[in-house]
Backbone bond lengths (Angstrom), bond angles and torsions (degrees), N, CA, C in turn:
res aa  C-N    CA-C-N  psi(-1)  N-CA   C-N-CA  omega(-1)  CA-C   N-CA-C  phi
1 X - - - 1.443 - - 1.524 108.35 -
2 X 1.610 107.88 139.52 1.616 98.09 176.95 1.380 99.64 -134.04
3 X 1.429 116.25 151.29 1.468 101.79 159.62 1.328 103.67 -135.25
4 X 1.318 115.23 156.93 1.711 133.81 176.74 1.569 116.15 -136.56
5 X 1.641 74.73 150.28 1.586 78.07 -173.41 1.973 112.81 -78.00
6 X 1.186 114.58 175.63 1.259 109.63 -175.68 1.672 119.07 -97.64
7 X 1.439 143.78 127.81 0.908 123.82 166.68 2.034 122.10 -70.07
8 X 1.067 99.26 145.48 1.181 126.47 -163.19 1.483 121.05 -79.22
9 X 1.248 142.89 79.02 1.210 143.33 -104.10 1.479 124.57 -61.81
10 X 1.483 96.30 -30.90 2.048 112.36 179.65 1.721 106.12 -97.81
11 X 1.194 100.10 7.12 1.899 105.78 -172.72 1.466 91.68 -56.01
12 X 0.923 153.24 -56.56 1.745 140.33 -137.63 1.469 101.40 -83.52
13 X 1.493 109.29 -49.74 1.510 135.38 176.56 1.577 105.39 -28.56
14 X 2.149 84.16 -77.39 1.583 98.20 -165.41 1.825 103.79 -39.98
15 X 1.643 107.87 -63.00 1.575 131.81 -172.43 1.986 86.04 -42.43
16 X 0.575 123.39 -68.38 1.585 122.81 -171.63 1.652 108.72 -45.22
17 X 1.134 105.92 -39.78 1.557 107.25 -161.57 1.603 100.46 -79.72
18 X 1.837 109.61 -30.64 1.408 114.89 -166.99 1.867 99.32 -75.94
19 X 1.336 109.10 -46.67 1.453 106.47 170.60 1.628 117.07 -56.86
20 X 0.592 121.96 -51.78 1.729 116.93 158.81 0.994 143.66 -36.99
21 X 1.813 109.84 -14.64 1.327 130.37 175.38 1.308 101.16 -98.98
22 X 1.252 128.60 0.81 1.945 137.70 -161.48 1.642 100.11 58.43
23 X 1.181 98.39 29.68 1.843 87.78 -179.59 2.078 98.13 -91.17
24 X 1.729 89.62 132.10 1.787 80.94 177.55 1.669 112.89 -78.68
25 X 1.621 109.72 140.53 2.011 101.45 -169.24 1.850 89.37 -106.76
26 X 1.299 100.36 135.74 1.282 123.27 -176.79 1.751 105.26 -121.89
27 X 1.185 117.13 104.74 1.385 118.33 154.23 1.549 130.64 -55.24
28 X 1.484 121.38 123.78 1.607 113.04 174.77 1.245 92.59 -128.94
29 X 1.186 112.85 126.24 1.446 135.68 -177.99 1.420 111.90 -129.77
30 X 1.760 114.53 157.64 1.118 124.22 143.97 1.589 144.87 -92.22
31 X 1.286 85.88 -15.32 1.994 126.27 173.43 1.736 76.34 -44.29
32 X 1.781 84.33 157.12 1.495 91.70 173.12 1.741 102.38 -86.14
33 X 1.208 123.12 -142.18 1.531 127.33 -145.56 1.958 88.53 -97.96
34 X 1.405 94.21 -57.36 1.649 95.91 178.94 1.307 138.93 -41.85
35 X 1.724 83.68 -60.74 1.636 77.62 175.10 1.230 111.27 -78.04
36 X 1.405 134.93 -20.19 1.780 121.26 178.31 1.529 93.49 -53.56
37 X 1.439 120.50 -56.88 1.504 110.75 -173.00 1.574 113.10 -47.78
38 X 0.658 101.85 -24.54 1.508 98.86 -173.08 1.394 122.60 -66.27
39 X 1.734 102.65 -52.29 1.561 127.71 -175.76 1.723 85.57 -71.00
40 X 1.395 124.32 -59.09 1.756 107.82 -171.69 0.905 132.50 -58.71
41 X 1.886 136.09 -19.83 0.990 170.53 102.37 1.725 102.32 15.49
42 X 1.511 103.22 -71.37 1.468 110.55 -174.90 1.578 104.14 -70.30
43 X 1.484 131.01 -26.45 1.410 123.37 -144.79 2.026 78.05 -113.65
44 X 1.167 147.42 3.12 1.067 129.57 -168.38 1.757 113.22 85.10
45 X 1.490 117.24 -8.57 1.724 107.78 -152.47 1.485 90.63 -81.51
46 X 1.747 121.74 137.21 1.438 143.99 -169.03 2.110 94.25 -92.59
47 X 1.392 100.49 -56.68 1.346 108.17 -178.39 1.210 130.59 -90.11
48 X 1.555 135.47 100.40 1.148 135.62 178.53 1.480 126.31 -107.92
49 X 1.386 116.26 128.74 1.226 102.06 170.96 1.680 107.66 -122.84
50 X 1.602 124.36 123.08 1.008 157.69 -144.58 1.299 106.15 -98.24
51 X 1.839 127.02 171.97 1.157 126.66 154.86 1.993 114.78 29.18
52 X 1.105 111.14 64.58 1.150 119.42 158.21 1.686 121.33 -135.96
53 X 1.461 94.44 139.60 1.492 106.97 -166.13 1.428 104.28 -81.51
54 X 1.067 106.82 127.87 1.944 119.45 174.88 1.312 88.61 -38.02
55 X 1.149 146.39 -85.59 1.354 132.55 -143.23 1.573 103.07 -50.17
56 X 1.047 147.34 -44.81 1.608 162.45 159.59 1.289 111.40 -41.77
57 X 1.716 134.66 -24.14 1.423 150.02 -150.41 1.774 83.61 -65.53
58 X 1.334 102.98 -83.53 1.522 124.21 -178.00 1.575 115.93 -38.06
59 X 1.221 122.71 -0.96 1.746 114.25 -168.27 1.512 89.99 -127.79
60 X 1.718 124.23 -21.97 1.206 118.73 156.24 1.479 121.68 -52.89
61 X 1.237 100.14 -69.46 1.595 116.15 -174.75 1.282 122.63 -54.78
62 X 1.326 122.21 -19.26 1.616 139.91 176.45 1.766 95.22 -90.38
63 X 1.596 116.00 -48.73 1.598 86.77 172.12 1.822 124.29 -77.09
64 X 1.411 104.93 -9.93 1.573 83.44 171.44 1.761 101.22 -95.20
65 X 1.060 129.34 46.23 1.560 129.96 168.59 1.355 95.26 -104.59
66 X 2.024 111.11 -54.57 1.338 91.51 170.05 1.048 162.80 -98.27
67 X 1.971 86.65 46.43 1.621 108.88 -157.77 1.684 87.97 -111.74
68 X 1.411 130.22 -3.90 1.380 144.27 165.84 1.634 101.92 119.50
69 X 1.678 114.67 -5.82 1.751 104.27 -170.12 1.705 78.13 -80.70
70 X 1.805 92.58 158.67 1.494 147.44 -167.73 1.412 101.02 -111.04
């Protein structure tokens, strides 16, 4: 049995449009490692960060603010 998640219909687009701006796209997920690879894989995303617990979401995203990412 497998299950996957679904891509999201404008995901490649949006991810396309954000690389085009030179903006770097960073995945934060809770998905385990695979399937994020999988979905980033399909959407173009280089940087993933995997297996993180919502409560953790916010202490990620505040350290890459003060790593200079936006």
């Amino acid at each position: 049995m497998a299950i996957a998640d679904r891509l999201k219909e404008h995901s490649i687009e949006a991810v396309h449009e954000l690389k085009e701006m030179n903006l770097e796209v960073i995945m934060l997920t809770g998905d385990n490692w695979r399937t994020a690879k999988a979905i980033a894989d399909q959407v173009s995303v280089d940087h993933i960060l995997a297996e993180v617990l919502p409560e953790d979401k916010a202490h990620v995203i505040k350290r890459l603010q003060t790593e200079g990412k936006t």
